[in-house]
C-alpha positions in Angstrom: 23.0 -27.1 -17.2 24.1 -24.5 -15.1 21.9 -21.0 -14.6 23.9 -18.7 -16.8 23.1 -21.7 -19.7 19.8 -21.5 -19.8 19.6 -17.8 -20.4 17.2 -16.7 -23.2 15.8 -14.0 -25.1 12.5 -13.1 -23.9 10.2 -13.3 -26.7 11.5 -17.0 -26.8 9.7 -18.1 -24.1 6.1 -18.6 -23.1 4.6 -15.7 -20.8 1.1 -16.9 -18.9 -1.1 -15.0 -15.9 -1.7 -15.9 -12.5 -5.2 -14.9 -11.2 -6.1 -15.0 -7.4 -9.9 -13.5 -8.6 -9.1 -10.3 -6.6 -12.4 -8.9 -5.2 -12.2 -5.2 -4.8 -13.1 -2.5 -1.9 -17.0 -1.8 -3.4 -17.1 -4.6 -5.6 -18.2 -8.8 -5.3 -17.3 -11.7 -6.2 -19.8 -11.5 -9.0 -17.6 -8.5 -10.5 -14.4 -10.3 -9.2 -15.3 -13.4 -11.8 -16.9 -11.2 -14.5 -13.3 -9.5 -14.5 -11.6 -13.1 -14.5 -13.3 -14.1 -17.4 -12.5 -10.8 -19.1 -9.3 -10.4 -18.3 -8.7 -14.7 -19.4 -10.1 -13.5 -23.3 -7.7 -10.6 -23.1 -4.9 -12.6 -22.2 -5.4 -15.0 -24.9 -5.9 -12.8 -27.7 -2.5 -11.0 -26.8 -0.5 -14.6 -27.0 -0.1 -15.2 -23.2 0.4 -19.6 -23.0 -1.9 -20.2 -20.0 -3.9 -18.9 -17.1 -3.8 -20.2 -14.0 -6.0 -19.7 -10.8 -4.9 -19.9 -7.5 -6.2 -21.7 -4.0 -7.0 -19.1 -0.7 -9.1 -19.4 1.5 -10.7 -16.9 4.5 -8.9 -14.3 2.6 -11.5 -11.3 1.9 -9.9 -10.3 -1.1 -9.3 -13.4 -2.9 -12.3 -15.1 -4.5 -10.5 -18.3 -5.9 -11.2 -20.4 -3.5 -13.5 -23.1 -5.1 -10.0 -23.1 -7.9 -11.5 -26.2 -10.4 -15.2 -24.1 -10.4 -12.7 -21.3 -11.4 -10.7 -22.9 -14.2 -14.3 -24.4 -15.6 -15.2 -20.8 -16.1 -12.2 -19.8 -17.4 -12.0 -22.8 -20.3 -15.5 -22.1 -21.1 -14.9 -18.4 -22.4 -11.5 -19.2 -24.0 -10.3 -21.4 -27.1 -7.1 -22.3 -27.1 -5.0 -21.5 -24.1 -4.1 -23.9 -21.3 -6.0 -23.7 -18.2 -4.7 -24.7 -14.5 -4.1 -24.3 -10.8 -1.3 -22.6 -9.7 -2.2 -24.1 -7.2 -4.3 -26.7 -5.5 -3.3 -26.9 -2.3 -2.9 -31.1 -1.9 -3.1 -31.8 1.7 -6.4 -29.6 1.7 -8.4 -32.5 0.0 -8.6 -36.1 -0.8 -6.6 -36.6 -3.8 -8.9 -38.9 -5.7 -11.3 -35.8 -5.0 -8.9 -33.8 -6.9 -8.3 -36.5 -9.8 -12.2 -36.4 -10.0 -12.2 -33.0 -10.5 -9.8 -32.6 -12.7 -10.6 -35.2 -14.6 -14.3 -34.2 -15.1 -12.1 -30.7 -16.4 -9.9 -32.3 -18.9 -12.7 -34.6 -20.0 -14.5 -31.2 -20.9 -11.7 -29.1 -22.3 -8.9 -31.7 -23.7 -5.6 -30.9 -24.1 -6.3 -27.7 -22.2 -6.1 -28.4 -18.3 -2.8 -28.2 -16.1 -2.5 -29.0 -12.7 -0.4 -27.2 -10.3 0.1 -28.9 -7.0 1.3 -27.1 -3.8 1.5 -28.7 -0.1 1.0 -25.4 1.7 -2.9 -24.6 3.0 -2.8 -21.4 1.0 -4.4 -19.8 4.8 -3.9 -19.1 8.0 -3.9 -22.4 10.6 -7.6 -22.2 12.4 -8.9 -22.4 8.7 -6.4 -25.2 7.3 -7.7 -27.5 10.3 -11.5 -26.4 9.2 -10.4 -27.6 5.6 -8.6 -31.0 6.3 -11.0 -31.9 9.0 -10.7 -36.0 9.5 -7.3 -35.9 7.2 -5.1 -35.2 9.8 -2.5 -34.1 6.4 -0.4 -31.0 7.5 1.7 -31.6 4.0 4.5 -33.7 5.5 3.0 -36.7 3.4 2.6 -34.6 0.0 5.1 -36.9 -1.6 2.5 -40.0 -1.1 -0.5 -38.0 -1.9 1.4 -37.2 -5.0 1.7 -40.7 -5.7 -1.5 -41.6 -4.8 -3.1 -39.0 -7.3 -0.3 -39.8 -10.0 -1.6 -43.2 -9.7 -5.7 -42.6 -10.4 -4.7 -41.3 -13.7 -2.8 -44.1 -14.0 -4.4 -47.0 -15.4 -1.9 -49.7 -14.8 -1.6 -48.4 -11.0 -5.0 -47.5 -9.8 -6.8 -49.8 -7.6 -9.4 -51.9 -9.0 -12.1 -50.7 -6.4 -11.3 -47.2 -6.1 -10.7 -45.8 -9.6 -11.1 -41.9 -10.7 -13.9 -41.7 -13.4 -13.4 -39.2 -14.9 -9.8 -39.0 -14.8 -8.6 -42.6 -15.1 -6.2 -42.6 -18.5 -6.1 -39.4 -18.8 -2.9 -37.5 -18.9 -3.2 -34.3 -17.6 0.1 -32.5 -17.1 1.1 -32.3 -13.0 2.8 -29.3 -11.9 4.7 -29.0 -8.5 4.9 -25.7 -7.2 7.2 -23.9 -4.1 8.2 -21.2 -2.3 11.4 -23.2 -0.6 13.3 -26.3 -1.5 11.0 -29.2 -0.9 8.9 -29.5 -4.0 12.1 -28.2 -5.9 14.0 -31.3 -5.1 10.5 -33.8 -5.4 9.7 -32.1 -9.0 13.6 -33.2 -9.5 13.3 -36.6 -8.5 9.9 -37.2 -10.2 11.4 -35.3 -13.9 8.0 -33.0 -13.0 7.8 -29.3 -14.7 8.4 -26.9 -11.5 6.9 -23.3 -10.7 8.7 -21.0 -8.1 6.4 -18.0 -6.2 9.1 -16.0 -6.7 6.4 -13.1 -6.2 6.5 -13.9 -2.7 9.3 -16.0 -1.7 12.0 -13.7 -3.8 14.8 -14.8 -1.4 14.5 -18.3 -2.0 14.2 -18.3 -5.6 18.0 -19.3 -7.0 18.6 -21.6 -4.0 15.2 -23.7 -5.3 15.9 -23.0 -8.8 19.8 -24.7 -8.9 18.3 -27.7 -6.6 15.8 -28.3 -9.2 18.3 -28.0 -12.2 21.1 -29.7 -10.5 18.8 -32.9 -9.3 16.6 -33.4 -12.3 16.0 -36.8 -13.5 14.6 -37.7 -16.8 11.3 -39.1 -16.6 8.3 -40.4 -19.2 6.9 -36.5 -19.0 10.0 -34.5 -19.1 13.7 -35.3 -21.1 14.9 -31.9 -18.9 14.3 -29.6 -16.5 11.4 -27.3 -17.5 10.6 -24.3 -14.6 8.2 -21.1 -14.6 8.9 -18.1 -12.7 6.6 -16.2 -11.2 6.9 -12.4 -11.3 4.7 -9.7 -9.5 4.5 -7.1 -12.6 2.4 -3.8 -12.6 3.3 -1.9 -15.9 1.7 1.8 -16.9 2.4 4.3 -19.8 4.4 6.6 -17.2 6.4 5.6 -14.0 4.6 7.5 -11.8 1.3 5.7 -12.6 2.6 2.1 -12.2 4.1 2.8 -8.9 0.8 4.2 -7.4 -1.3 1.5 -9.1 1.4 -0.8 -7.1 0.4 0.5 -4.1 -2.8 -1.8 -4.1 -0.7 -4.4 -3.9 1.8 -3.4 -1.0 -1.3 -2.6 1.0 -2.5 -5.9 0.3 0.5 -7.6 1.7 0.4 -5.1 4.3 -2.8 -6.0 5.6 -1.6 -9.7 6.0 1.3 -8.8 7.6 -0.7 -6.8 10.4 -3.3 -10.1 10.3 -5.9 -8.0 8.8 -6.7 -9.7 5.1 -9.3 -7.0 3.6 -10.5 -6.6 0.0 -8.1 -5.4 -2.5 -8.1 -1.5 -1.8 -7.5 1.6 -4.3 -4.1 2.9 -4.7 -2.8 5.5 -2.9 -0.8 8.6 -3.6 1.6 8.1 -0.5 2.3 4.8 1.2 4.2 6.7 4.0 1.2 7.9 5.6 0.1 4.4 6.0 3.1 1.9 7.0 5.7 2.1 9.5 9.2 2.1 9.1 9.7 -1.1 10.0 6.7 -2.7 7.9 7.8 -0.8 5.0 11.9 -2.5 5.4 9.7 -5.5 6.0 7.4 -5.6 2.5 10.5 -4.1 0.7 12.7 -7.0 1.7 9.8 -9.4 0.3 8.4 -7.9 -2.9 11.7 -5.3 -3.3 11.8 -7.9 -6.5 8.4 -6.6 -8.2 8.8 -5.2 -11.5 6.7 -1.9 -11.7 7.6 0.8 -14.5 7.2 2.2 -18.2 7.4 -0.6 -21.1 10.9 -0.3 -21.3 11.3 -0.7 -17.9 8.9 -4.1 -17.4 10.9 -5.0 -20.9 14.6 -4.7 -18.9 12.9 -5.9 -16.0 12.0 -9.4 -17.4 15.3 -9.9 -19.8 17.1 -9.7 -16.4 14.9 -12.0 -14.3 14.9 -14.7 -17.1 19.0 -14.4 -17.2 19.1 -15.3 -13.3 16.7 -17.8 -13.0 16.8 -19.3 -16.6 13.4 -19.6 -15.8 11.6 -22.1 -19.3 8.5 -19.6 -18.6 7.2 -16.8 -16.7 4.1 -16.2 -14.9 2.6 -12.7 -14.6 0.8 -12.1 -10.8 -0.9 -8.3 -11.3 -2.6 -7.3 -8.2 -4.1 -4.3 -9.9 -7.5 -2.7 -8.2 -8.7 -1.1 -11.8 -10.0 -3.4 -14.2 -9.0 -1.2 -17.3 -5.4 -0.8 -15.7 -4.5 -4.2 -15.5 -6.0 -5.2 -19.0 -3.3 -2.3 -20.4 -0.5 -4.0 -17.9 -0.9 -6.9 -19.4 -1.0 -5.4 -23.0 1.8 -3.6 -22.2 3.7 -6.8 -21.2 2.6 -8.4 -24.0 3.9 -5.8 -26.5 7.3 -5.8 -25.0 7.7 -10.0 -24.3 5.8 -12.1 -27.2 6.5 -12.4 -30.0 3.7 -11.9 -32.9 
């Protein structure tokens, strides 16, 4: 089914959040949790499907790094909506670690847990090496850790001595996710649901989109292709405010560019006092795709996205430095994309 098929209206899809547990200029990681945990009760009372957390590391801004201790949290102050990784990082850990874990989650909160696999570190290289110390992984044999995980949950494949408990039996839904082609083709060939960081890959997003569509195979999990989408989204009552509560989030990405990660600052009134010419060509190229306006405009926004990418779900990424200012941008998205 080609792209233009699988357009939809967009309070006929599922919309879910993507947390990377921002820790703020004057605030902790204490706050940065509280505001997690808020922010995961919010988003489930408005109708959002699930809430996934994100793995960083040695990033001063980004408190998700310990992702399963995360999701626990998150599970344990909601009800009903799914709770995942979006995503753990594979090649950063043993996988029967990570069926362990995950498996000690779903065991908790059944029915409830996703996991998002990805085969980047999610960091820069002196820090990856830290974190796969003795592995010697650098993600070019994702496809067998895959299979190695895929088979501890697997009863009828796991080996007899080395068996996941918790976690054996359990079926736990197994995301891939990607910002290029690779784990859009695997996700094909394995008939695995597939997520796109579109938020930070927007270039790449179609390309990875028609090689997953146009190379799915059924499988036991999936009779067709299912993908999310994820968006970066800042919504406000007037223009003017969403585009300076965006500028958190271009200074965020601006600070990585120049190799400078730093807390998640307060927005600004003028970005033009603080990048160059060529940084700011260089951030608009990459997140030129964010959608940042007025409800009508996140509303337009998001029909259009979901019409090129026939995305089966989209993910909300809101790198917003007020608390009470991205609890309304999510209202606001809410009001204008599910249905009630």
């Amino acid at each position: 089914m080609s792209i233009a098929n699988r357009s939809k209206l967009l309070e006929e899809i599922p919309l879910s959040v993507l947390d990377l547990a921002s820790i703020v200029e004057g605030g902790t990681a204490h706050d940065s949790f509280k505001n997690t945990a808020n922010l995961a009760i919010h988003a489930e009372k408005l109708g959002f499907n699930r809430y996934w957390l994100a793995e960083h590391h040695n990033m001063p801004g980004i408190g998700s790094s310990a992702t399963s201790v995360l999701i626990g949290h998150v599970a344990q102050v909601t009800e009903s909506m799914r709770v995942g990784s979006g995503g753990i990082m594979l090649p950063n850990h043993a996988p029967l670690v990570i069926a362990e874990q995950f498996g000690t989650l779903e065991s908790l909160y059944p029915n409830r847990i996703d996991l998002g696999l990805g085969r980047a570190p999610g960091t820069d290289q002196r820090t990856a090496f830290a974190l796969r110390k003795g592995q010697g992984s650098d993600g070019q044999d994702f496809p067998e850790q895959l299979e190695e995980l895929t088979n501890y949950f697997s009863p009828e494949e796991s080996d007899p001595k080395v068996r996941a408990i918790p976690g054996e039996g359990l079926s736990i839904p197994i995301w891939l996710l990607g910002s290029s082609g690779f784990s859009a083709r695997l996700a094909a060939e394995k008939g695995l649901p597939f997520a796109f960081a579109s938020h930070f890959s927007p270039e790449n997003t179609i390309p990875a989109l028609e090689l997953y569509y146009n190379n799915f195979q059924p499988s036991d999990v999936l009779a067709e292709p299912y993908s999310m989408v994820v968006a970066n989204v800042i919504a406000a009552d007037t223009e003017k405010e969403a585009q300076r509560l965006a500028t958190s989030m271009q200074i965020q990405f601006l600070n990585i560019i120049r190799n400078t990660p730093n807390l998640l600052q307060a927005p600004v009134d003028d970005m033009d006092e603080i990048w160059s010419d060529y940084e700011k060509s260089v951030l608009e190229k990459q997140f030129g795709s964010a959608m940042v306006g007025t409800p009508a405009m996140i509303q337009e926004k998001l029909q259009d996205f979901q019409n090129k990418t026939g995305a089966s779900e989209i993910m909300i990424n809101s790198q917003i430095f007020d608390h009470e200012a991205r609890l309304r941008s999510f209202e606001i998205v809410s009001d204008v994309s599910i249905k009630k």
